[in-house]
N, CA, C and O atoms as a GROMACS GRO file, in nm:
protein
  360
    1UNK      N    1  13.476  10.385   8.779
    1UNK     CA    2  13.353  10.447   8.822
    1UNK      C    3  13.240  10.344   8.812
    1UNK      O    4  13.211  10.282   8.710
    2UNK      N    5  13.185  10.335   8.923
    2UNK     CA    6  13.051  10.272   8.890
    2UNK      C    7  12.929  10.354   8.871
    2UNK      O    8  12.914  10.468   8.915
    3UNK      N    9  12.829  10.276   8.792
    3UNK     CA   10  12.704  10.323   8.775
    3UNK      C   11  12.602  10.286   8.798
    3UNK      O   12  12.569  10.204   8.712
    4UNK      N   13  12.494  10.307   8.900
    4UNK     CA   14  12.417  10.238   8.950
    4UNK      C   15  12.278  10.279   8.869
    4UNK      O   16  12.267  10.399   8.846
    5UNK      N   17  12.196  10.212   8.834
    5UNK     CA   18  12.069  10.246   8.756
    5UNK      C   19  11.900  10.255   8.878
    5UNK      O   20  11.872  10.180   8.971
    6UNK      N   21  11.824  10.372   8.827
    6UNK     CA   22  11.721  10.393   8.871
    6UNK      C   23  11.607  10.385   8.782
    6UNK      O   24  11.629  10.404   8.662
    7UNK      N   25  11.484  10.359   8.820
    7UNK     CA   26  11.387  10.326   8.708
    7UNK      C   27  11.295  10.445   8.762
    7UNK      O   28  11.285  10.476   8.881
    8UNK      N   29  11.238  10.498   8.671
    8UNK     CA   30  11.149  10.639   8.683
    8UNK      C   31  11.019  10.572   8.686
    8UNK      O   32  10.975  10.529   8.579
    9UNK      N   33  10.934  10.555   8.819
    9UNK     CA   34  10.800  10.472   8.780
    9UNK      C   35  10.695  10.532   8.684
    9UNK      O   36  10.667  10.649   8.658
   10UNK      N   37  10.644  10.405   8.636
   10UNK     CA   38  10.565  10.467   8.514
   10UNK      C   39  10.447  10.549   8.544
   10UNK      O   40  10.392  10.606   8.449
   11UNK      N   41  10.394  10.566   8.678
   11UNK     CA   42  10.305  10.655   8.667
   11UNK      C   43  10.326  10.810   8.701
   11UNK      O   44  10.237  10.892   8.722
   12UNK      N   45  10.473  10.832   8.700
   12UNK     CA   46  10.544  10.939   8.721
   12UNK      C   47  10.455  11.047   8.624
   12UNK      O   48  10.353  10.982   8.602
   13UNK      N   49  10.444  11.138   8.576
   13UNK     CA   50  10.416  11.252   8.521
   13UNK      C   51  10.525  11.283   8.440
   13UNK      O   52  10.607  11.362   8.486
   14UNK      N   53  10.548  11.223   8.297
   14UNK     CA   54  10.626  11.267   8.179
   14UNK      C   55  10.663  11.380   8.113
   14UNK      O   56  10.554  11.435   8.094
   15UNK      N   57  10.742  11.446   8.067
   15UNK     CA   58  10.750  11.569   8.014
   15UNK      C   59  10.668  11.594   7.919
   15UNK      O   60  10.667  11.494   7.848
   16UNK      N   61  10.598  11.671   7.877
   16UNK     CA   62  10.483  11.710   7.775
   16UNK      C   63  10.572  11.646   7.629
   16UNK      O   64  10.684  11.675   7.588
   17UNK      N   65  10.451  11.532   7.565
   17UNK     CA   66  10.539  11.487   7.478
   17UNK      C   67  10.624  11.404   7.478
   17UNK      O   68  10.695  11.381   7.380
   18UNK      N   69  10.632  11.335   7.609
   18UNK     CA   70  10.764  11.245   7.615
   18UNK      C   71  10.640  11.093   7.699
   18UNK      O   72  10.635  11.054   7.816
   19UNK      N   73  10.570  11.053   7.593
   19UNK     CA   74  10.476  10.936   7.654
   19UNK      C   75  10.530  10.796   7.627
   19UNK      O   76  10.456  10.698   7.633
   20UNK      N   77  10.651  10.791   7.600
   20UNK     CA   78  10.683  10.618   7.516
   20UNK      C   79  10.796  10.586   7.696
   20UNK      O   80  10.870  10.654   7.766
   21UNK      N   81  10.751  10.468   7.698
   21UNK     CA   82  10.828  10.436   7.835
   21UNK      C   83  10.960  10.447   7.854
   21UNK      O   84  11.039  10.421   7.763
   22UNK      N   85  11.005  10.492   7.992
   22UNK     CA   86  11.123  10.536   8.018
   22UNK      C   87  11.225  10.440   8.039
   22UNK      O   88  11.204  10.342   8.112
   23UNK      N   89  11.334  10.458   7.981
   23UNK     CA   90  11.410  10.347   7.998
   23UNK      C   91  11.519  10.420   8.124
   23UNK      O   92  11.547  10.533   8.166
   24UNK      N   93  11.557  10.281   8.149
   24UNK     CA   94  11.648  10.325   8.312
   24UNK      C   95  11.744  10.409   8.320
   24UNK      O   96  11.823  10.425   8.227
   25UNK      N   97  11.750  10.468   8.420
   25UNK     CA   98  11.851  10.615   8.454
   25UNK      C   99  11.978  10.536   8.485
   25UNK      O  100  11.971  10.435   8.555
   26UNK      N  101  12.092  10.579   8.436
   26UNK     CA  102  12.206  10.539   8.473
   26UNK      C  103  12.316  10.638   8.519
   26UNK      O  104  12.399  10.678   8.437
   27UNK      N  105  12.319  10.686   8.666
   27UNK     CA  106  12.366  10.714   8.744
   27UNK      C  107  12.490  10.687   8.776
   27UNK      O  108  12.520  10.570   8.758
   28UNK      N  109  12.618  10.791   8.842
   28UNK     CA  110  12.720  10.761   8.879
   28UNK      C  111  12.729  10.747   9.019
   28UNK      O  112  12.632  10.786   9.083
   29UNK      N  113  12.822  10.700   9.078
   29UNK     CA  114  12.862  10.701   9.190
   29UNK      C  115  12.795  10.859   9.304
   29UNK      O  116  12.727  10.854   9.407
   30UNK      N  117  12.833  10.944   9.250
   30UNK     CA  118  12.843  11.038   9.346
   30UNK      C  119  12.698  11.101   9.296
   30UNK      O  120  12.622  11.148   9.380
   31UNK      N  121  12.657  11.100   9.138
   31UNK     CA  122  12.537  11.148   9.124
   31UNK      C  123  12.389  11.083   9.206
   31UNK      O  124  12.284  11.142   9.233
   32UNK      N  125  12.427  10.950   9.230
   32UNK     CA  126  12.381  10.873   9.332
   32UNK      C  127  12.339  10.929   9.462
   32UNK      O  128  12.224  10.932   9.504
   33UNK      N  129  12.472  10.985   9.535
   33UNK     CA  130  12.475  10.970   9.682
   33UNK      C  131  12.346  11.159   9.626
   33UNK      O  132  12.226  11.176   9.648
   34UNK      N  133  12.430  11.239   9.566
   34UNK     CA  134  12.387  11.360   9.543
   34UNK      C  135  12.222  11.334   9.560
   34UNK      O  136  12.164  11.388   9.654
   35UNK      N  137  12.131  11.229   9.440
   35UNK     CA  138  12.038  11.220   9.412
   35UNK      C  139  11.926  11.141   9.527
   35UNK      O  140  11.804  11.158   9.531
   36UNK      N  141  12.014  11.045   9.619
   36UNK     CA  142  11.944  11.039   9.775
   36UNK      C  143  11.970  11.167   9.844
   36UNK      O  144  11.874  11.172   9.921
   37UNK      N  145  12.023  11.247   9.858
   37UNK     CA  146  12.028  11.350   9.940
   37UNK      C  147  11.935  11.434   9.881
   37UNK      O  148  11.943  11.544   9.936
   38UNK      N  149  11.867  11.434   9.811
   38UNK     CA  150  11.775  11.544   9.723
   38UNK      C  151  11.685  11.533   9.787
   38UNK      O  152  11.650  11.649   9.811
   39UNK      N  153  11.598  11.445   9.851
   39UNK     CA  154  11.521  11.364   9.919
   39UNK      C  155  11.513  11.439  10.057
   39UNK      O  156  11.400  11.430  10.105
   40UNK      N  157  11.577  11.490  10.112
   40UNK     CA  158  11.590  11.627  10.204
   40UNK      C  159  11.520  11.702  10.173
   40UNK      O  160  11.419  11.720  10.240
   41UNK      N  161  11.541  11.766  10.074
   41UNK     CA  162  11.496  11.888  10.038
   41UNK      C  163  11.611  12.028  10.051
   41UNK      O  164  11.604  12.149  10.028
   42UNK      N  165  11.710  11.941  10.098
   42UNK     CA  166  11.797  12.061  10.112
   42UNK      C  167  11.894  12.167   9.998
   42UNK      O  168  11.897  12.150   9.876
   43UNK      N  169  11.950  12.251  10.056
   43UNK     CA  170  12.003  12.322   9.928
   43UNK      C  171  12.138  12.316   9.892
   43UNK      O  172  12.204  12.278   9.989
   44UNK      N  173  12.203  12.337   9.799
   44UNK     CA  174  12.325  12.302   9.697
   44UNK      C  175  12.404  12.357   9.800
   44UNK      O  176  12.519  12.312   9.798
   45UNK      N  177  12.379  12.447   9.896
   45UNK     CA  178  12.514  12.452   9.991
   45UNK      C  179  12.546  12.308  10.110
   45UNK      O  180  12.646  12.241  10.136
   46UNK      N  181  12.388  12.308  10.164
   46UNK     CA  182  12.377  12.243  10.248
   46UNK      C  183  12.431  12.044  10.188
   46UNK      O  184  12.502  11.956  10.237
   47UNK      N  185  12.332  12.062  10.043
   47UNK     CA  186  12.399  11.872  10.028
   47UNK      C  187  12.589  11.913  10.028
   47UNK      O  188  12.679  11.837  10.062
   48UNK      N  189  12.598  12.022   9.990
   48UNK     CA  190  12.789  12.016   9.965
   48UNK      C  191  12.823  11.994  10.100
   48UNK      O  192  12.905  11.903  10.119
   49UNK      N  193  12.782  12.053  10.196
   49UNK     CA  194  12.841  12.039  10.308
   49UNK      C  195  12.884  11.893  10.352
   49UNK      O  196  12.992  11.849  10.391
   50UNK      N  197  12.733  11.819  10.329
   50UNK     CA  198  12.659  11.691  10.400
   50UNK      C  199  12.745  11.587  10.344
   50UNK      O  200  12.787  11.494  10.413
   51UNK      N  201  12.779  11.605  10.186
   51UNK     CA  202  12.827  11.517  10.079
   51UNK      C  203  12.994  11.528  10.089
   51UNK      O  204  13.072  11.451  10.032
   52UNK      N  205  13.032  11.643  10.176
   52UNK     CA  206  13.184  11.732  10.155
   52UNK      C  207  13.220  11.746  10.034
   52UNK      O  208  13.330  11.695  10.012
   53UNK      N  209  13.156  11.809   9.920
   53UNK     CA  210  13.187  11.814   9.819
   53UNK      C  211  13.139  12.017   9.757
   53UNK      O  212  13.035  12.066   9.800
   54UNK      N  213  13.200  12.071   9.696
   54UNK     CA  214  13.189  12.201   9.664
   54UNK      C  215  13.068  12.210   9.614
   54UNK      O  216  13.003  12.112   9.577
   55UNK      N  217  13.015  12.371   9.608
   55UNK     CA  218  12.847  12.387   9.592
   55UNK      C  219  12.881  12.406   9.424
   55UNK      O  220  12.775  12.427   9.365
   56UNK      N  221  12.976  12.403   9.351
   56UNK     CA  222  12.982  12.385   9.156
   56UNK      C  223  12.950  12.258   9.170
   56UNK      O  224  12.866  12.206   9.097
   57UNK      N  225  13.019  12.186   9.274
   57UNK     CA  226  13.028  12.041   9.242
   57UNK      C  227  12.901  11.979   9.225
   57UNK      O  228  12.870  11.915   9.124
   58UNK      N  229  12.819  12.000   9.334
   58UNK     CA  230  12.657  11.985   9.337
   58UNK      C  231  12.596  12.025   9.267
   58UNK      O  232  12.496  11.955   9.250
   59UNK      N  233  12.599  12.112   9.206
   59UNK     CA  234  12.490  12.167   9.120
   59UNK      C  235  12.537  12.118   8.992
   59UNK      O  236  12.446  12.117   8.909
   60UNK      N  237  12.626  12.085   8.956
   60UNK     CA  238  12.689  12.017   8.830
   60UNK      C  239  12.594  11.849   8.818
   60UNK      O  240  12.499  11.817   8.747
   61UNK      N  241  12.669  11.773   8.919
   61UNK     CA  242  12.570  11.687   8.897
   61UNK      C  243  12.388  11.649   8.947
   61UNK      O  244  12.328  11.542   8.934
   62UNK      N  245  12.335  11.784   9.008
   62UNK     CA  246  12.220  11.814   9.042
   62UNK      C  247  12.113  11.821   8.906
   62UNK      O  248  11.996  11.786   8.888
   63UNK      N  249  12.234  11.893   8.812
   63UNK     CA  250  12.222  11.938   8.646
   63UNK      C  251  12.220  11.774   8.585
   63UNK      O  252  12.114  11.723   8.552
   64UNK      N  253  12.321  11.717   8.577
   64UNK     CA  254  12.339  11.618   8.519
   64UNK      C  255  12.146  11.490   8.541
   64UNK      O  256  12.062  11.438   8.467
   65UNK      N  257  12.171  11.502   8.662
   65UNK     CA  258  12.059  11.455   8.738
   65UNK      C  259  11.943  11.453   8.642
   65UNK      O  260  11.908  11.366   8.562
   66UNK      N  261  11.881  11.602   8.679
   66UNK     CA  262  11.780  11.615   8.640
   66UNK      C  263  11.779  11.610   8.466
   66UNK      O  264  11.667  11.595   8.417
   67UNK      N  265  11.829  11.615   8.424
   67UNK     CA  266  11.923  11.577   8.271
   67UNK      C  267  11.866  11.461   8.257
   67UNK      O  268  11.747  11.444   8.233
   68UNK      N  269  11.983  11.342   8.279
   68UNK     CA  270  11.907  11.195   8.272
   68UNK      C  271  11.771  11.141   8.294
   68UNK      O  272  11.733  11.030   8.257
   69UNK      N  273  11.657  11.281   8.396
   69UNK     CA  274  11.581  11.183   8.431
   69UNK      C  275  11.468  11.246   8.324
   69UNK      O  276  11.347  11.229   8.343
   70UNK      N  277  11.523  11.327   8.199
   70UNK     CA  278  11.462  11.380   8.136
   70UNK      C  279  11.393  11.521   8.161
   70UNK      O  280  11.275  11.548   8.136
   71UNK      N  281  11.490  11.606   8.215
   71UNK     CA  282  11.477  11.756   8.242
   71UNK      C  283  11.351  11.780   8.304
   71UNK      O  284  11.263  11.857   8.266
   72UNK      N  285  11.353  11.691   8.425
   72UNK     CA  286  11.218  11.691   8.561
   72UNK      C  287  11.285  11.840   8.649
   72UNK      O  288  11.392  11.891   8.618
   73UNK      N  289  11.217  11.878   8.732
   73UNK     CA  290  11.208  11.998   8.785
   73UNK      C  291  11.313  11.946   8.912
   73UNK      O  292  11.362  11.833   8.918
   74UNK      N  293  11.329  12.032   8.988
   74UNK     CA  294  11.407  12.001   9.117
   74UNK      C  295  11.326  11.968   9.222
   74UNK      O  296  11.357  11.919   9.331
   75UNK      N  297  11.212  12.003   9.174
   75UNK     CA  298  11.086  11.933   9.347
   75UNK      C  299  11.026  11.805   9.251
   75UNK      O  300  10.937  11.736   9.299
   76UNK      N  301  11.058  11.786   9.165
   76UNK     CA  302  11.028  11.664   9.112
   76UNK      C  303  11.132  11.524   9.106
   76UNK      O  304  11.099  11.406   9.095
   77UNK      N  305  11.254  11.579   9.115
   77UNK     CA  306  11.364  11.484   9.148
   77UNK      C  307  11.408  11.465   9.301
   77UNK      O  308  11.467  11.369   9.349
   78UNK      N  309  11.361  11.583   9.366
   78UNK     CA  310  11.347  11.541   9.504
   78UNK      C  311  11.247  11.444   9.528
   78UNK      O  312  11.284  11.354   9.604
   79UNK      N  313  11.109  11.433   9.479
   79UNK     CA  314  10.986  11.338   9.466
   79UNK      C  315  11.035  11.217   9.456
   79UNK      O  316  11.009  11.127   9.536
   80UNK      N  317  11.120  11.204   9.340
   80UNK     CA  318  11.212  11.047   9.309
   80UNK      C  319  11.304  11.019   9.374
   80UNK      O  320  11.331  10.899   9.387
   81UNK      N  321  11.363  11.095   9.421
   81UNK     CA  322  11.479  11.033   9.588
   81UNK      C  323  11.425  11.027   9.691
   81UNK      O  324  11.458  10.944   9.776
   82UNK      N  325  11.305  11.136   9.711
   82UNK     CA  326  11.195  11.002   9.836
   82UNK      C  327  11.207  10.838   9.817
   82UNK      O  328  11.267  10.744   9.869
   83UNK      N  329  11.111  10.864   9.711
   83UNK     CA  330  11.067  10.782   9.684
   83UNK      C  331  11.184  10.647   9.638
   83UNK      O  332  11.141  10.531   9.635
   84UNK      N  333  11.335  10.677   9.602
   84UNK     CA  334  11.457  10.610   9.568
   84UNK      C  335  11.442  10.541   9.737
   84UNK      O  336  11.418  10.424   9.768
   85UNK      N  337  11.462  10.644   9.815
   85UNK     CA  338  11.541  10.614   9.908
   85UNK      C  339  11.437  10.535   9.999
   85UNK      O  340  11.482  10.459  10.085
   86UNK      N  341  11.284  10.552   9.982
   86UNK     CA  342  11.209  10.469  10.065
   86UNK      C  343  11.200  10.309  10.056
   86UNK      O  344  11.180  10.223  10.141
   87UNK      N  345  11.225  10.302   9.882
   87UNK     CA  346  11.254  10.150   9.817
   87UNK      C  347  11.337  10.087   9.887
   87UNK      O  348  11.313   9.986   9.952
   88UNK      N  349  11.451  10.150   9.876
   88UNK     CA  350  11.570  10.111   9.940
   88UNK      C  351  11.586  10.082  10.098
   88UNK      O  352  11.696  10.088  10.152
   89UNK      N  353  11.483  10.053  10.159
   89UNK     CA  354  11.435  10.088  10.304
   89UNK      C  355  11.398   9.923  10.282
   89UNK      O  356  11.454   9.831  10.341
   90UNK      N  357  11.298   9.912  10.189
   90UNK     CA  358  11.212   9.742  10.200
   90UNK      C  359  11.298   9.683  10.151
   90UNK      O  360  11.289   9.562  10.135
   0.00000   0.00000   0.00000
């Protein structure tokens, strides 16, 4: 398995209480592809479809996701796969 790492920019909006800098997200393979597709906006049926992967499957690591990036909201981890996937553009 590989693991690809994401950095949460620092002027992101921290969890109440959580002000000491974020150290890098370390991501799997598929939590990856899952976490650019968030960036849609679409829903746990629709990335399963997109991803061919089951709607437990998605929401498992949708969970995991928002987990690592320090229990951010789901329109807030969509915010960071914009923003993943626009980096990844330059």
């Amino acid at each position: 398995m590989r693991v690809v790492s994401f950095s949460v920019p620092t002027w992101f909006p921290p969890r109440t209480g959580d002000r000491a800098r974020r150290p890098e997200v370390q991501l799997t393979d598929q939590e990856s592809a899952v976490f650019l597709c968030l960036a849609t906006g679409a829903s746990n049926a629709e990335l399963a479809v997109e991803l061919q992967l089951s709607v437990s499957t998605v929401k498992f690591h949708v969970h995991n996701i928002r987990a690592k990036l320090g229990g951010i909201s789901r329109l807030q981890a969509c915010l960071l796969a914009a923003l993943a996937r626009e980096g990844a553009r330059k």
